[in-house]
N, C-alpha and C positions, 0 to 999 in steps of 0.2 A: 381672427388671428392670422388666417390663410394668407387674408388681401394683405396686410400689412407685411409678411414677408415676402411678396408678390413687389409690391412698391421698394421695397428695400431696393429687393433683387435691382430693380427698374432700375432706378437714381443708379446705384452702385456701374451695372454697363455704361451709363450712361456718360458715366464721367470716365469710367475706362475706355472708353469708346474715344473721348477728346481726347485723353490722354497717347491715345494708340493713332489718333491721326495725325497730331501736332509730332509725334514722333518720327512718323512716318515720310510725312510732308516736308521737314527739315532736312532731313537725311536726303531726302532723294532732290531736295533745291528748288519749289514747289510753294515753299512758304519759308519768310523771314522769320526768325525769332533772337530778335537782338538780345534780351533779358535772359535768355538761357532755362526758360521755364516750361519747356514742355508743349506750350499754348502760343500759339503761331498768332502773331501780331495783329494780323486780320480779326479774329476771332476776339482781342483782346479792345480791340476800334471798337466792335460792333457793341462791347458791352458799355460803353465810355471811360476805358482807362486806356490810358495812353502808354507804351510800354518805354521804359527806362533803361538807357545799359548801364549794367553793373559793371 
């Protein structure tokens, strides 16, 4: 039961982690984010989605 809230924990930084860099890196002009989503367009290439403006 340990490991499994161990792995939670994990995933959960994990994605708060992107979210705190795509934040970050926008703000300071470092990385585009035309979609306005947080996830810096780089990151969105690498997974093969193409980002969109809204």
């Amino acid at each position: 039961m340990s490991e499994l809230v161990i792995v939670i924990i994990a995933i959960a930084a994990l994605i708060v982690g992107v979210i705190v860099y795509g934040v970050v890196s926008t703000t300071m002009g470092y990385e585009e984010d035309v979609n306005q989503n947080y996830i810096p367009d780089r990151l969105e290439r690498m997974l093969g989605k193409e980002p969109e403006k809204k």
